[in-house]
N, C-alpha and C positions, 0 to 999 in steps of 0.2 A: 183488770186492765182492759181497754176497749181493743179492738182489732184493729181502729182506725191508726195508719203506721203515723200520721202526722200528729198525734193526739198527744195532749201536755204530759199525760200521765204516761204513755210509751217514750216522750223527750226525754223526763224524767229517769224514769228506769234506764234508757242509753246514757244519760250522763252519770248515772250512776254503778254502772257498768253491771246490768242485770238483767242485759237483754239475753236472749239466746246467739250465739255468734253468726249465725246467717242473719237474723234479722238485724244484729247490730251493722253489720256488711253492708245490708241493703241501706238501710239508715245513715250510713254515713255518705255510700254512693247519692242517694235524694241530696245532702245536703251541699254537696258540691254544683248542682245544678238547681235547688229553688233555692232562690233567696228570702223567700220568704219563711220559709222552715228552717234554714239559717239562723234568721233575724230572730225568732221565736224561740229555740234552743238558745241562744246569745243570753238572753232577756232570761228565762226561766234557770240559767250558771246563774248571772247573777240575783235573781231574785234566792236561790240558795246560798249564796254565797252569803247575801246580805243577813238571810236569817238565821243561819251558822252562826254566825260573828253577834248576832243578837239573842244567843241561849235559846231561839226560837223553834228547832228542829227538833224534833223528838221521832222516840221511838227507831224503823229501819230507814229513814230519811235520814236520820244524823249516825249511826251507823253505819249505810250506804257512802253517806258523805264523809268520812271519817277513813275507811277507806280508800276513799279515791286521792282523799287527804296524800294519806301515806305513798301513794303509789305515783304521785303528780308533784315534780318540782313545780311546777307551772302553777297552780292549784294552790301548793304552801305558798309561793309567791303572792299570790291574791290576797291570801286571807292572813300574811303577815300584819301586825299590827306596828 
């Protein structure tokens, strides 16, 4: 994982709830004031989401997600078919 906090692959791992908890903290605080890291986190839910639903996920990507599955009304909401 790169160091940079706005990085897809740091998004990633906070929506998949695999950050360390300070860094998730910090991460959430950014996303309340850029919109632009907002908008990119937004975008990279549902690019997971989309490819969950298309058998497309593997490996700790569809585990991570599978998880948050269980742990997120909001999340099953989504990806109801």
């Amino acid at each position: 994982m790169t160091d940079d906090p706005g990085s897809d692959s740091r998004l990633i791992s906070f929506l998949l709830g695999e950050l360390p908890p300070e860094a998730a903290v910090e991460l959430d605080a950014r996303l309340f004031s850029e919109d632009e890291l907002f908008d990119r986190l937004c975008a990279l839910e549902a690019e997971l989401i989309r490819d969950y639903l298309r058998g497309e996920l593997a490996g700790h990507l569809r585990r991570g997600f599978e998880q948050q599955l269980r742990r997120s009304p909001a999340l099953r909401k989504q990806t109801a078919a």
